[in-house]
N, CA, C and O atoms as CSV, one atom per row, in Angstrom:
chain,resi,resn,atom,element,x,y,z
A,1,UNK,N,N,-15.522,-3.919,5.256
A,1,UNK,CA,C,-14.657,-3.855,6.417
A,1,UNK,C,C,-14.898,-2.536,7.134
A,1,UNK,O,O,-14.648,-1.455,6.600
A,2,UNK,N,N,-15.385,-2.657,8.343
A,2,UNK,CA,C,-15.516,-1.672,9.297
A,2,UNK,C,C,-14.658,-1.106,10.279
A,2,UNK,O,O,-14.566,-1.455,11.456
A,3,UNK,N,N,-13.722,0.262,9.396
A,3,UNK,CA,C,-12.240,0.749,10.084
A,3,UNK,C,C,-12.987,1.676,11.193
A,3,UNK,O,O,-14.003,2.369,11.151
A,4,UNK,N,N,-12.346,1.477,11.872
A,4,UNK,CA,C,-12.493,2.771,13.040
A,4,UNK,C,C,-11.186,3.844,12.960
A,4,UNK,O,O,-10.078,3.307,12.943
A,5,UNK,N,N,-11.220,4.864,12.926
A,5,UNK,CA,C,-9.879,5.689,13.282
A,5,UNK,C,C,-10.024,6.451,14.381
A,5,UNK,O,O,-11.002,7.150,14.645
A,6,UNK,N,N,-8.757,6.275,15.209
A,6,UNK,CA,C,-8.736,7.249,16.586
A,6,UNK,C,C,-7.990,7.894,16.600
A,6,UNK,O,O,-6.980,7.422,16.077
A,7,UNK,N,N,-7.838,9.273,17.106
A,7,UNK,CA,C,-6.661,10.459,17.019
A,7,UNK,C,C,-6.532,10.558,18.719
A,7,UNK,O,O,-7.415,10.692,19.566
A,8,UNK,N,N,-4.954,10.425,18.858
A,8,UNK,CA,C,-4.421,10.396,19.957
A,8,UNK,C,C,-4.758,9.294,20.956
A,8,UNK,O,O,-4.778,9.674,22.127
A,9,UNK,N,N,-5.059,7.860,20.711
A,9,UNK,CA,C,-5.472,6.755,21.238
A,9,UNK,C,C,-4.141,6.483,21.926
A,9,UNK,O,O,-3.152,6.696,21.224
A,10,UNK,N,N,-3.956,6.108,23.009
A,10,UNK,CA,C,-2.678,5.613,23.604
A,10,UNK,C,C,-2.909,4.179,22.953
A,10,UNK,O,O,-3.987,3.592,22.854
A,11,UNK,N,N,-1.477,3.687,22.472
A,11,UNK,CA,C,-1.262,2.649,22.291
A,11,UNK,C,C,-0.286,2.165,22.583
A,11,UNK,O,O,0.490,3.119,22.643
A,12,UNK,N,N,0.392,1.057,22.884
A,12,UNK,CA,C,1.321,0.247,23.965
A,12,UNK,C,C,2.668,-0.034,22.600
A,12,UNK,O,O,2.459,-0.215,21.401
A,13,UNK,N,N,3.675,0.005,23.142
A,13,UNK,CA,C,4.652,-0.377,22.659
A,13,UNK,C,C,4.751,-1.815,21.602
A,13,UNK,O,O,5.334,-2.086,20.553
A,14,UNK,N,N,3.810,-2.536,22.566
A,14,UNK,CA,C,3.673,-4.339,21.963
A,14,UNK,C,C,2.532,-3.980,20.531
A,14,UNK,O,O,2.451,-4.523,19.430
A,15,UNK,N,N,2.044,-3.256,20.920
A,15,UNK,CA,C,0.787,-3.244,19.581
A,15,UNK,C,C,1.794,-2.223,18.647
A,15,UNK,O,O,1.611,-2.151,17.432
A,16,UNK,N,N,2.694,-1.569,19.212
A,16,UNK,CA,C,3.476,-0.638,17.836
A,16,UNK,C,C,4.385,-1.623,17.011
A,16,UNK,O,O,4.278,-1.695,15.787
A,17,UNK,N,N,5.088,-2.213,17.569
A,17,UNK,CA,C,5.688,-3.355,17.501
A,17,UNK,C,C,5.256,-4.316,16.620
A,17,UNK,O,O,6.012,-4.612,15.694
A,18,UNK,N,N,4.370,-4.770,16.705
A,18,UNK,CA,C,3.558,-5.905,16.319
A,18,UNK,C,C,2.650,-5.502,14.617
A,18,UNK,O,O,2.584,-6.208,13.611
A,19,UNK,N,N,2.036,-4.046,14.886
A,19,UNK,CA,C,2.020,-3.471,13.674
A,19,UNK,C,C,3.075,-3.430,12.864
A,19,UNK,O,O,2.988,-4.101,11.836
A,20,UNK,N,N,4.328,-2.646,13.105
A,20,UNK,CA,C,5.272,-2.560,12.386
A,20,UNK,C,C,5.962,-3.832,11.396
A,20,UNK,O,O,6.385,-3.743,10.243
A,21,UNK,N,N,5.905,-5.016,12.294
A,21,UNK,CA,C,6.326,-6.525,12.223
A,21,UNK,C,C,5.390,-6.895,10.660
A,21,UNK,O,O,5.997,-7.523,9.793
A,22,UNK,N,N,4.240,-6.559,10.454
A,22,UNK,CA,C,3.578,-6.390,9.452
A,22,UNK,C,C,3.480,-5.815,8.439
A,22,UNK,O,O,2.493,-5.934,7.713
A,23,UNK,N,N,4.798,-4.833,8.092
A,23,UNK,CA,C,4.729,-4.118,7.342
A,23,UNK,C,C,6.320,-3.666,6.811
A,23,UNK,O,O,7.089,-3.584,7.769
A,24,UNK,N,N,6.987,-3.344,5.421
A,24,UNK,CA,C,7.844,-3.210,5.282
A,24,UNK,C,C,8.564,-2.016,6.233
A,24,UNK,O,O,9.747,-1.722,6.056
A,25,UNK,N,N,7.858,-1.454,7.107
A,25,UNK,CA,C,8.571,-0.294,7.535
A,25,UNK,C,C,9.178,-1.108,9.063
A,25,UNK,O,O,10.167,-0.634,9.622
A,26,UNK,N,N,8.571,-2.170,9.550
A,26,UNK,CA,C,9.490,-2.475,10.375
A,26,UNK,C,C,10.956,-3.103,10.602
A,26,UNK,O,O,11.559,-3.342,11.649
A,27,UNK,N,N,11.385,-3.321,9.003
A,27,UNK,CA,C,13.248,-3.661,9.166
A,27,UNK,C,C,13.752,-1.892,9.073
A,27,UNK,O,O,14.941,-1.680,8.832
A,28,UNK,N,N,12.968,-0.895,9.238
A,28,UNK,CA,C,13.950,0.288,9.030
A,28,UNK,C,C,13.337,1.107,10.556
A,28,UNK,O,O,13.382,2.337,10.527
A,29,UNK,N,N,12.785,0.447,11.838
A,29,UNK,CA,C,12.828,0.986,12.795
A,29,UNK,C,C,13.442,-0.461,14.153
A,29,UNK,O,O,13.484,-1.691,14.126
A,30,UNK,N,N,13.770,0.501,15.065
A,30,UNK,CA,C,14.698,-0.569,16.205
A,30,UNK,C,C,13.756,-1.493,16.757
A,30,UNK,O,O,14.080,-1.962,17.848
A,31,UNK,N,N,12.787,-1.828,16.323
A,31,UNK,CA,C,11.900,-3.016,17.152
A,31,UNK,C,C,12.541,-4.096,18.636
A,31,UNK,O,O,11.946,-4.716,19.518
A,32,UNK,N,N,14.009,-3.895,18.310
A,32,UNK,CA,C,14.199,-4.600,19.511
A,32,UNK,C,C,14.634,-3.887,20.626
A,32,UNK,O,O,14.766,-4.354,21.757
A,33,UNK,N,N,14.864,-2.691,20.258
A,33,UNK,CA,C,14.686,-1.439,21.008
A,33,UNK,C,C,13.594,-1.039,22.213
A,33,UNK,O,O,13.044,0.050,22.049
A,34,UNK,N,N,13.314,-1.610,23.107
A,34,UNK,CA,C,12.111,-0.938,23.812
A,34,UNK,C,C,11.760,0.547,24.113
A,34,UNK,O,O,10.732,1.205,23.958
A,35,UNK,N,N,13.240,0.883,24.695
A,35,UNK,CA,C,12.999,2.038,25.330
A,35,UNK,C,C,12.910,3.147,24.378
A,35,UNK,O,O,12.496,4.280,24.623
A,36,UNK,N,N,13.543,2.488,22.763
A,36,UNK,CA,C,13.286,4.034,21.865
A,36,UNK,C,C,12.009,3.607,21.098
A,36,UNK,O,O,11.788,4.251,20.072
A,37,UNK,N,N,11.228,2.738,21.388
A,37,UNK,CA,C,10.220,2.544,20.537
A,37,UNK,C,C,9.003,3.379,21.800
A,37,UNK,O,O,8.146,4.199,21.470
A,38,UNK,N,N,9.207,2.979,22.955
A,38,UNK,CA,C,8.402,3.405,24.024
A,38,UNK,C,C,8.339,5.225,23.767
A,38,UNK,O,O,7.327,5.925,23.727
A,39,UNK,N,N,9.884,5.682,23.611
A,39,UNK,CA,C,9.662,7.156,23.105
A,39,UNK,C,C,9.037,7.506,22.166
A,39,UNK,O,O,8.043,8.225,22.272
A,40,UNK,N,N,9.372,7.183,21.351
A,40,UNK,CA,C,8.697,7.251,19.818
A,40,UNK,C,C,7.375,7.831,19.981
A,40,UNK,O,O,6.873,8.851,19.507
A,41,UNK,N,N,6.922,6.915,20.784
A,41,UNK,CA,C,5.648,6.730,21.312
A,41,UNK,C,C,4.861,7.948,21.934
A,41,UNK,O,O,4.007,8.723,21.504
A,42,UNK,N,N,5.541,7.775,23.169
A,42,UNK,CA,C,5.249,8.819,24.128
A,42,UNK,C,C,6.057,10.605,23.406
A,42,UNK,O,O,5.236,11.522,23.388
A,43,UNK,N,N,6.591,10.738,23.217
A,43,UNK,CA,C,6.799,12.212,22.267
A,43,UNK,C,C,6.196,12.438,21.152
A,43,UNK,O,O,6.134,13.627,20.842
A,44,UNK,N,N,5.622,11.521,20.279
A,44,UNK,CA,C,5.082,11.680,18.782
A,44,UNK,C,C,3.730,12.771,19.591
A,44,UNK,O,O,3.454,12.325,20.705
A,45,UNK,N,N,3.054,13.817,19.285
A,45,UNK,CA,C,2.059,14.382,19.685
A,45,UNK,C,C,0.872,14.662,18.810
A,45,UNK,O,O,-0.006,15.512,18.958
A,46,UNK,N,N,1.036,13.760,17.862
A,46,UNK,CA,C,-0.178,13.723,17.068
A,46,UNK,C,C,-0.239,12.075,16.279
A,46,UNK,O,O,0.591,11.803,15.412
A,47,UNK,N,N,-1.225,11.143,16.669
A,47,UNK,CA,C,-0.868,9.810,15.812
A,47,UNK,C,C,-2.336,9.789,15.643
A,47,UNK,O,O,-3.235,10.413,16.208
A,48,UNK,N,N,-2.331,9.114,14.937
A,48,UNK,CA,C,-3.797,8.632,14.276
A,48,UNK,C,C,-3.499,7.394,13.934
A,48,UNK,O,O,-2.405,7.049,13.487
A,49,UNK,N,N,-4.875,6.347,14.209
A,49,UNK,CA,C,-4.364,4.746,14.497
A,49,UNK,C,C,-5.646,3.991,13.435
A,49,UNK,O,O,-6.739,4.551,13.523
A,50,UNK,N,N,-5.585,3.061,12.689
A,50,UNK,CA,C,-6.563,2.179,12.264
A,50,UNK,C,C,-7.479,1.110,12.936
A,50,UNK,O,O,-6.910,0.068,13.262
A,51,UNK,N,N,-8.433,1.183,13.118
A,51,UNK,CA,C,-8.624,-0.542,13.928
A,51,UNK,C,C,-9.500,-1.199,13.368
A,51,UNK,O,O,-10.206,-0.550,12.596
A,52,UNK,N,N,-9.782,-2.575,13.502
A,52,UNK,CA,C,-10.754,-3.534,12.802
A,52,UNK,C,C,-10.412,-4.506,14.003
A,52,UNK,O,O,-9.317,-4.945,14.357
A,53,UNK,N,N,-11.523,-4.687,14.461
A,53,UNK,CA,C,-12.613,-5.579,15.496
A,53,UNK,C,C,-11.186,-5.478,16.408
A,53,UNK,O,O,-10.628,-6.570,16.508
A,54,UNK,N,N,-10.704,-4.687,16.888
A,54,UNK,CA,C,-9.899,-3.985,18.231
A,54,UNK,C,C,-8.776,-4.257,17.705
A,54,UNK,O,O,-7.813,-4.040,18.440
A,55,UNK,N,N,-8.549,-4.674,16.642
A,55,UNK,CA,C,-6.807,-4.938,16.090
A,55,UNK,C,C,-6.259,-3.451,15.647
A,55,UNK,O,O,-7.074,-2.669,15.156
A,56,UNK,N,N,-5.274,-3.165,15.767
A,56,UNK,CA,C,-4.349,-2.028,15.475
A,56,UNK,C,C,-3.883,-2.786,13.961
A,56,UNK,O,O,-3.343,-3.861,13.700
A,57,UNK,N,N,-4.283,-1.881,13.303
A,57,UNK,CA,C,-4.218,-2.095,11.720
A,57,UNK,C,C,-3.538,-1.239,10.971
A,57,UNK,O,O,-3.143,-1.666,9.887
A,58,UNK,N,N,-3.266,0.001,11.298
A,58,UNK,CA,C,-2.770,1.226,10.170
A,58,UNK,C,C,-2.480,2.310,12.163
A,58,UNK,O,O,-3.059,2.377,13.248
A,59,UNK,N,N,-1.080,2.971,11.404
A,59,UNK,CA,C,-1.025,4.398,12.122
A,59,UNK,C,C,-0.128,5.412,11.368
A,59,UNK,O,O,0.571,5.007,10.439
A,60,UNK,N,N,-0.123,6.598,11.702
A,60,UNK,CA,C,0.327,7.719,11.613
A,60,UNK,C,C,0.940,8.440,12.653
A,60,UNK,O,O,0.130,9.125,13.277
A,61,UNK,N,N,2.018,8.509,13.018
A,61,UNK,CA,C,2.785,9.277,13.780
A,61,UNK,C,C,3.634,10.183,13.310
A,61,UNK,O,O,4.446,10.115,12.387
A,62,UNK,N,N,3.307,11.200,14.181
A,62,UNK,CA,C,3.754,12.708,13.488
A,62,UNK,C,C,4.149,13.664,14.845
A,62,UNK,O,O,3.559,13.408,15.894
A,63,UNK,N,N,5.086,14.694,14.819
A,63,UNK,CA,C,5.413,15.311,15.268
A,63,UNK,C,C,5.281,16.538,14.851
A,63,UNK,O,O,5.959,16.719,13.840
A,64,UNK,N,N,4.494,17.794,15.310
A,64,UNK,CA,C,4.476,18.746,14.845
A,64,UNK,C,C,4.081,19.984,15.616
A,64,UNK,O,O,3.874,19.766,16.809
A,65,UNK,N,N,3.959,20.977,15.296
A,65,UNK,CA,C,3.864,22.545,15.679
A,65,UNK,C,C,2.062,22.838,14.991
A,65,UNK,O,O,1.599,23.975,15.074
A,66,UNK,N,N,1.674,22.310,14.699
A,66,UNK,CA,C,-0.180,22.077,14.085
A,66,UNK,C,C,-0.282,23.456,13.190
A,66,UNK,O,O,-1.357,23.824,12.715
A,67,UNK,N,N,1.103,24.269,12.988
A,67,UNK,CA,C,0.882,25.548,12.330
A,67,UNK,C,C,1.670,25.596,10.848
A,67,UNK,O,O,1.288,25.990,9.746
A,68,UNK,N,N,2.624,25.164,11.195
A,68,UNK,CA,C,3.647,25.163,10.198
A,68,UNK,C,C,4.165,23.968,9.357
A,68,UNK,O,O,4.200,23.845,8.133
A,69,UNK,N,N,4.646,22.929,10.561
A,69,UNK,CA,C,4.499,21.783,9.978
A,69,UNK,C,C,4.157,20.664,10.612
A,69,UNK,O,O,3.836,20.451,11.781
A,70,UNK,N,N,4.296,19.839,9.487
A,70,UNK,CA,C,4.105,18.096,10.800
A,70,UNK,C,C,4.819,17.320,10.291
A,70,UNK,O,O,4.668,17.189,9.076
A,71,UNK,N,N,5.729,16.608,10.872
A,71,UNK,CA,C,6.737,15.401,10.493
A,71,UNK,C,C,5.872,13.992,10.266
A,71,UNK,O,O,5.732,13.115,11.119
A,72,UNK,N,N,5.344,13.986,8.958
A,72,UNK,CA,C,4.934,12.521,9.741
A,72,UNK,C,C,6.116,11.229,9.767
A,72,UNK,O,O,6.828,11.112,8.770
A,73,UNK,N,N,6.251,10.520,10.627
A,73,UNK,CA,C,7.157,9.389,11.386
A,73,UNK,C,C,7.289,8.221,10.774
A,73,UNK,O,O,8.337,7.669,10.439
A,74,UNK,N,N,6.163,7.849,10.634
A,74,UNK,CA,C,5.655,6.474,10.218
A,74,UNK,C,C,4.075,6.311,9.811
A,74,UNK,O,O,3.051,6.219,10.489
A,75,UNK,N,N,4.286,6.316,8.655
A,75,UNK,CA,C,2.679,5.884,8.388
A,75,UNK,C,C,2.628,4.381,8.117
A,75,UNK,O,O,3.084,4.168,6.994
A,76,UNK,N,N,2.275,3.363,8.676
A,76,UNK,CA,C,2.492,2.024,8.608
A,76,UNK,C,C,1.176,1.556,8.191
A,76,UNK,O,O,0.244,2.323,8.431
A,77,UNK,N,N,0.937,0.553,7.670
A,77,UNK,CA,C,-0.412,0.006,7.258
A,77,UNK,C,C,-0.363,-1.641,6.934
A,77,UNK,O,O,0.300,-2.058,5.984
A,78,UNK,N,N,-1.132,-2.548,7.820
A,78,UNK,CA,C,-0.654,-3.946,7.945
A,78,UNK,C,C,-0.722,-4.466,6.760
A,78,UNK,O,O,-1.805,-4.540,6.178
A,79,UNK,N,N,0.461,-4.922,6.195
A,79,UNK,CA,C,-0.073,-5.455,4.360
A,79,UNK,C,C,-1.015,-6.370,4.140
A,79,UNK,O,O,-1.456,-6.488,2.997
A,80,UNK,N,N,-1.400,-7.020,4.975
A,80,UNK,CA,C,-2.797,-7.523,4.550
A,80,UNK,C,C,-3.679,-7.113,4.417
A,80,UNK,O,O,-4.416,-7.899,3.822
A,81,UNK,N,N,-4.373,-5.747,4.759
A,81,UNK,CA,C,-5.410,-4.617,4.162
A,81,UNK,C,C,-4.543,-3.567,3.525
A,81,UNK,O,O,-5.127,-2.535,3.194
A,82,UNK,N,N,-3.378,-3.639,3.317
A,82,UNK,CA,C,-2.886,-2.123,1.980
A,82,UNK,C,C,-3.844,-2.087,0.254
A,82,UNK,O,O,-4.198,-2.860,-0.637
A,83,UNK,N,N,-3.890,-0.885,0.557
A,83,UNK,CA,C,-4.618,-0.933,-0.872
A,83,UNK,C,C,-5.922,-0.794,-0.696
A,83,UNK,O,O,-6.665,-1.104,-1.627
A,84,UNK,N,N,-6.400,-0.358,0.390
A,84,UNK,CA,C,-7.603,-0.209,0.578
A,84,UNK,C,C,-8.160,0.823,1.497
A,84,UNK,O,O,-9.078,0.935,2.310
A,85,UNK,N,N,-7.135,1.562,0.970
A,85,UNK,CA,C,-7.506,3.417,1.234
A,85,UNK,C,C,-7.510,3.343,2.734
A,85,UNK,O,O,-8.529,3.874,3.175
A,86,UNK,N,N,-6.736,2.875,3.655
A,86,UNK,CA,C,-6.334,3.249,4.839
A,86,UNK,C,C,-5.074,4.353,5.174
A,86,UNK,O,O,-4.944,5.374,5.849
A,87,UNK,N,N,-4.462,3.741,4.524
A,87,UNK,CA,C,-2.893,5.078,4.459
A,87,UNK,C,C,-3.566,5.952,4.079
A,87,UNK,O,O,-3.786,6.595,5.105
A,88,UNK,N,N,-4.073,6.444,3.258
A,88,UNK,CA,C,-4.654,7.906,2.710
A,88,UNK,C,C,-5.690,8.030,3.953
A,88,UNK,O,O,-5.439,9.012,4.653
A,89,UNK,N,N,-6.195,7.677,4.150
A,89,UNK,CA,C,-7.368,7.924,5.494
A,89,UNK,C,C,-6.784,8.773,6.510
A,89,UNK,O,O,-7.228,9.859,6.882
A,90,UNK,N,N,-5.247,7.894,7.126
A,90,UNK,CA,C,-4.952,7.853,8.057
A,90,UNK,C,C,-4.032,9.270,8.079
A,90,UNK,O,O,-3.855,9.997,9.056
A,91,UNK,N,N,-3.481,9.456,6.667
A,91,UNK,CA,C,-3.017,10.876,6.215
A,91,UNK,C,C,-3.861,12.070,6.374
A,91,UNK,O,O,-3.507,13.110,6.929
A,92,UNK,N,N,-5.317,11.770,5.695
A,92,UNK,CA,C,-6.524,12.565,5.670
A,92,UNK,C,C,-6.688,13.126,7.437
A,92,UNK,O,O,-6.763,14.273,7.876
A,93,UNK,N,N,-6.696,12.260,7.908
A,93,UNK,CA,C,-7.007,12.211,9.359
A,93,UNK,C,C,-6.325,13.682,9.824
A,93,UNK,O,O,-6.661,14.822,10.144
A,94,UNK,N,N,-4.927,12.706,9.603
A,94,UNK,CA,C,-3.520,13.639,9.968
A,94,UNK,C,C,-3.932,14.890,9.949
A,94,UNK,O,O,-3.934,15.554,10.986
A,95,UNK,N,N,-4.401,15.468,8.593
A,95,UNK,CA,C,-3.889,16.917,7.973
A,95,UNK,C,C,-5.244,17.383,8.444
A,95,UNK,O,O,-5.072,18.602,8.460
A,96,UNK,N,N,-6.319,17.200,8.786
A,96,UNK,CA,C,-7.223,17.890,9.716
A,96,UNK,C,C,-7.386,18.304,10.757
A,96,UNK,O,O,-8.118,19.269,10.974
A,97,UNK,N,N,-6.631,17.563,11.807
A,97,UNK,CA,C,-5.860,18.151,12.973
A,97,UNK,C,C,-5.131,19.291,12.731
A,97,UNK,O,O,-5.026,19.972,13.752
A,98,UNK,N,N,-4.735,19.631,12.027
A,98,UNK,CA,C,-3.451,20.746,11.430
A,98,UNK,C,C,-4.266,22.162,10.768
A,98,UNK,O,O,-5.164,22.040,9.935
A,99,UNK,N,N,-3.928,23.124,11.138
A,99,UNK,CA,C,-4.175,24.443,10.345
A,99,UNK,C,C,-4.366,24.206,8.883
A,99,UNK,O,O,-4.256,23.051,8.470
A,100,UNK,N,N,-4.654,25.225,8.018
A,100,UNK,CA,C,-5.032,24.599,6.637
A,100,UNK,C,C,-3.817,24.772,6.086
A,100,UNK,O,O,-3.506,23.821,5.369
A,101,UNK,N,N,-2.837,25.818,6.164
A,101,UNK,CA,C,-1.934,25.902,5.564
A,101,UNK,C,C,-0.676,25.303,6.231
A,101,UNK,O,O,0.405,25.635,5.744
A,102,UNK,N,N,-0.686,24.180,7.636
A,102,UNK,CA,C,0.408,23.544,8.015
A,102,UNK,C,C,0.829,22.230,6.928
A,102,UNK,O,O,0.053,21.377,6.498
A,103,UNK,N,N,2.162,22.349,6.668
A,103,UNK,CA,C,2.185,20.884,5.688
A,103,UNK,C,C,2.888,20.130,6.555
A,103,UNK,O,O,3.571,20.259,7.571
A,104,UNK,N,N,2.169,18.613,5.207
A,104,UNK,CA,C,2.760,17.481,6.092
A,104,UNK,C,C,4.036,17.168,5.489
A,104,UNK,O,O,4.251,17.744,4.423
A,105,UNK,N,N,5.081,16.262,5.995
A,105,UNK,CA,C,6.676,16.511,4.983
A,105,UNK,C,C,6.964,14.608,5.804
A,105,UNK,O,O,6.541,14.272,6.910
A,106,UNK,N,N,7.369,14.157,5.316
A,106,UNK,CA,C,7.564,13.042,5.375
A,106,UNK,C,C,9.168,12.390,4.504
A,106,UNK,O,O,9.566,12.988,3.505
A,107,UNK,N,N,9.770,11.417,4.926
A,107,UNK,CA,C,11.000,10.654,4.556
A,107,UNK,C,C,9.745,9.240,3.786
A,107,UNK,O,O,8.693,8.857,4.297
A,108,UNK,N,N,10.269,8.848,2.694
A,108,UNK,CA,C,9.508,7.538,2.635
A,108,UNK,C,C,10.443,6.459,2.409
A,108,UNK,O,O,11.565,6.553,1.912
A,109,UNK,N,N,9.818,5.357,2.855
A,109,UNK,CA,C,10.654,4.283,2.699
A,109,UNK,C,C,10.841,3.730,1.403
A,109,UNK,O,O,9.822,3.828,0.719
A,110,UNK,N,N,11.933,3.108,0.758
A,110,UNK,CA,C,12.266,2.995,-0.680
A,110,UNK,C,C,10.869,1.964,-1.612
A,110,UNK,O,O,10.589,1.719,-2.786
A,111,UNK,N,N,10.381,1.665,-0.412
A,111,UNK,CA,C,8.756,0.839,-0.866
A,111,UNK,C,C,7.809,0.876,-1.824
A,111,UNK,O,O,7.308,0.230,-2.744
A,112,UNK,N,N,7.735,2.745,-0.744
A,112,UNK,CA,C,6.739,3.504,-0.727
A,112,UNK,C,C,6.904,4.525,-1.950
A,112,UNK,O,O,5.901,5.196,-2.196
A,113,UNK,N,N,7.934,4.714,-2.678
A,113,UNK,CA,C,8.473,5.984,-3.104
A,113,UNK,C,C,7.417,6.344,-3.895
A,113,UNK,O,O,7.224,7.544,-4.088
A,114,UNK,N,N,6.301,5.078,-4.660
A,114,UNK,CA,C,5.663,5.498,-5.965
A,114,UNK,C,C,4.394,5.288,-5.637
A,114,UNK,O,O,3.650,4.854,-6.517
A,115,UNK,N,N,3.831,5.563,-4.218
A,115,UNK,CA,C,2.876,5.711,-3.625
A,115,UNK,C,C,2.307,6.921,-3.219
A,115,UNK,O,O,1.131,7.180,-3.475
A,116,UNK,N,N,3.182,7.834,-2.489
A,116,UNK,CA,C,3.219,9.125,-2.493
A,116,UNK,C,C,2.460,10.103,-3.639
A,116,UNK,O,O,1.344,10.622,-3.600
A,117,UNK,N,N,3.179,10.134,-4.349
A,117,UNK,CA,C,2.823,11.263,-5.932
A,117,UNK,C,C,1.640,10.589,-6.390
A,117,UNK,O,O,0.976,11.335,-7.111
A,118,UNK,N,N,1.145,9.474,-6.238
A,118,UNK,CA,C,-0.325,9.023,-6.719
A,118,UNK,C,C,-1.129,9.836,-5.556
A,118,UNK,O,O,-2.026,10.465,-6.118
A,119,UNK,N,N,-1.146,10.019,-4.419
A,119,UNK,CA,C,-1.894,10.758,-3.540
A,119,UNK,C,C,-2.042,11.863,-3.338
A,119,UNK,O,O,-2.932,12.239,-2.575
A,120,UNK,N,N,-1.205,12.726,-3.967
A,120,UNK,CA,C,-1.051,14.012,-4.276
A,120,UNK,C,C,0.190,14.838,-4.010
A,120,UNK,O,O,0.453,15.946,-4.480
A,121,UNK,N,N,1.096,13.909,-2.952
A,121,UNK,CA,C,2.605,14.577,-2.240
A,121,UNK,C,C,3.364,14.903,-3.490
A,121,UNK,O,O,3.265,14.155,-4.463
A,122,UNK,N,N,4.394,16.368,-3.536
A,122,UNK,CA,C,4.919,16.474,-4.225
A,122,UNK,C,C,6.511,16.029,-3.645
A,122,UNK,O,O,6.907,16.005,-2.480
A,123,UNK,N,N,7.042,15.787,-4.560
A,123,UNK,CA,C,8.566,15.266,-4.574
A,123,UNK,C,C,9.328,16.896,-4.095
A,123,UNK,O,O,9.221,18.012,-4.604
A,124,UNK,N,N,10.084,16.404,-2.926
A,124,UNK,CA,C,10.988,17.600,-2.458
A,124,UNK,C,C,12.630,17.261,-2.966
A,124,UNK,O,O,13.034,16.184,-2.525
A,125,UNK,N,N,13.242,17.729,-3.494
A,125,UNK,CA,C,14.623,17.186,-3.678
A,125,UNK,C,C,15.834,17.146,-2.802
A,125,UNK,O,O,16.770,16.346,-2.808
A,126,UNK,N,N,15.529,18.552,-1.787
A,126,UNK,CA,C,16.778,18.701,-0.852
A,126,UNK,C,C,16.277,18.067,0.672
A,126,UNK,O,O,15.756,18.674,1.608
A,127,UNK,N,N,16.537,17.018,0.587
A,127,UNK,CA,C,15.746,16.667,2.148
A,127,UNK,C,C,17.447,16.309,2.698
A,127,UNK,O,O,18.230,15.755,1.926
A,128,UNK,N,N,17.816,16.669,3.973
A,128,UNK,CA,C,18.923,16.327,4.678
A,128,UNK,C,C,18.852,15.317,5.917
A,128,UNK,O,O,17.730,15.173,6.403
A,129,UNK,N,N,19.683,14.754,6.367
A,129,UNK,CA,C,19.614,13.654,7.458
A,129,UNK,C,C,21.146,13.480,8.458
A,129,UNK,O,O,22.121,12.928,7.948
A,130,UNK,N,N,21.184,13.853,9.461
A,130,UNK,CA,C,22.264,13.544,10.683
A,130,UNK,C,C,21.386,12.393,11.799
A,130,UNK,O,O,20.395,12.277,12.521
A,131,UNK,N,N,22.484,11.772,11.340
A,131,UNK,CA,C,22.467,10.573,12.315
A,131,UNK,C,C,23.158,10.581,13.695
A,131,UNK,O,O,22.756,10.049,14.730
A,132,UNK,N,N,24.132,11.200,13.518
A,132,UNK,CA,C,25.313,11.241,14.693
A,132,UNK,C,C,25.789,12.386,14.940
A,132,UNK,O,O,26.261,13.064,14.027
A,133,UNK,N,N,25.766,12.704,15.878
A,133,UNK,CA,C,26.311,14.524,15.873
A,133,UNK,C,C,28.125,14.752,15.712
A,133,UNK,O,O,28.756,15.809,15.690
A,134,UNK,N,N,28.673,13.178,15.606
A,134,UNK,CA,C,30.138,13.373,15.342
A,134,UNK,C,C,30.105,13.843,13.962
A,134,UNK,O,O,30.968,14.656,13.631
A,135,UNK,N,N,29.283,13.477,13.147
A,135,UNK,CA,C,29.227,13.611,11.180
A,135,UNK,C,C,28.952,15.456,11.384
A,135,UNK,O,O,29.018,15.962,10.264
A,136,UNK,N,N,28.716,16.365,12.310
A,136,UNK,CA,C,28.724,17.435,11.730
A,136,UNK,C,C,30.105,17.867,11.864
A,136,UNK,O,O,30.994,17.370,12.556
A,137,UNK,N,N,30.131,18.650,11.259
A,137,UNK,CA,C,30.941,19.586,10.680
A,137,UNK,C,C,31.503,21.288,10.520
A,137,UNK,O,O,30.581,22.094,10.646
A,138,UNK,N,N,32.417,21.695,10.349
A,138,UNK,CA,C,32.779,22.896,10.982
A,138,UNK,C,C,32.268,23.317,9.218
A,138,UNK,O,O,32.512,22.614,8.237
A,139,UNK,N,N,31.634,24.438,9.215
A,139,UNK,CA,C,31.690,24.754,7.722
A,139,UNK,C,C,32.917,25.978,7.237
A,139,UNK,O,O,33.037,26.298,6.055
């Protein structure tokens, strides 16, 4: 199988969409959402994309400072080619764009959890999350 990978390829909302639809990570993003999937999109400033014979197959979206760190977003990979060293590719990709000492830091989906630490990510314990800015709090 002959992957192509592209860094910073514009890709359309319908092909993010449509990837995602393929993969357990799309019941944990708004797919019926246009306009926040269209952002997603357009603000992520570093993605790296999979393709096979022009199909959008695997991506990486990340947000980052290329010094310090990089959020990656979503690393999605269509389950009908998982397991065949595209996610790690598409990670690999990632972290070459990036300074040597910028890390990558990622949320994973409950899927994924025992995928990670086989690739080398170490387990962080204090990771925090606000959803709503009513949940903060006066300390």
């Amino acid at each position: 199988m002959e992957i192509e990978y592209k860094v910073n390829c514009p890709i359309t909302a319908v092909q993010f969409i449509e990837l995602l639809e393929k993969t357990s990570l799309g019941v944990r993003r708004p797919l019926d959402d246009n306009l926040t999937i269209q952002g997603m999109l357009e603000n992520a400033n570093l993605v790296v994309t999979a393709w096979f014979n022009n199909q959008l197959i695997g991506i990486a979206r990340s947000v980052t400072d290329f010094h310090y760190c990089c959020y990656l977003s979503d690393l999605a990979v269509d389950e009908s080619v998982q397991s065949s060293g595209i996610g790690k590719n598409l990670i690999l990709i990632t972290k070459k764009q990036l300074t040597p000492s910028c890390k990558v830091i990622l949320l994973s989906a409950p899927q994924a959890e025992g995928y990670y630490p086989k690739i080398g990510f170490e387990h962080h314990h204090s990771a925090w999350v606000l959803s709503e800015v009513e949940q903060l709090k006066s300390s």
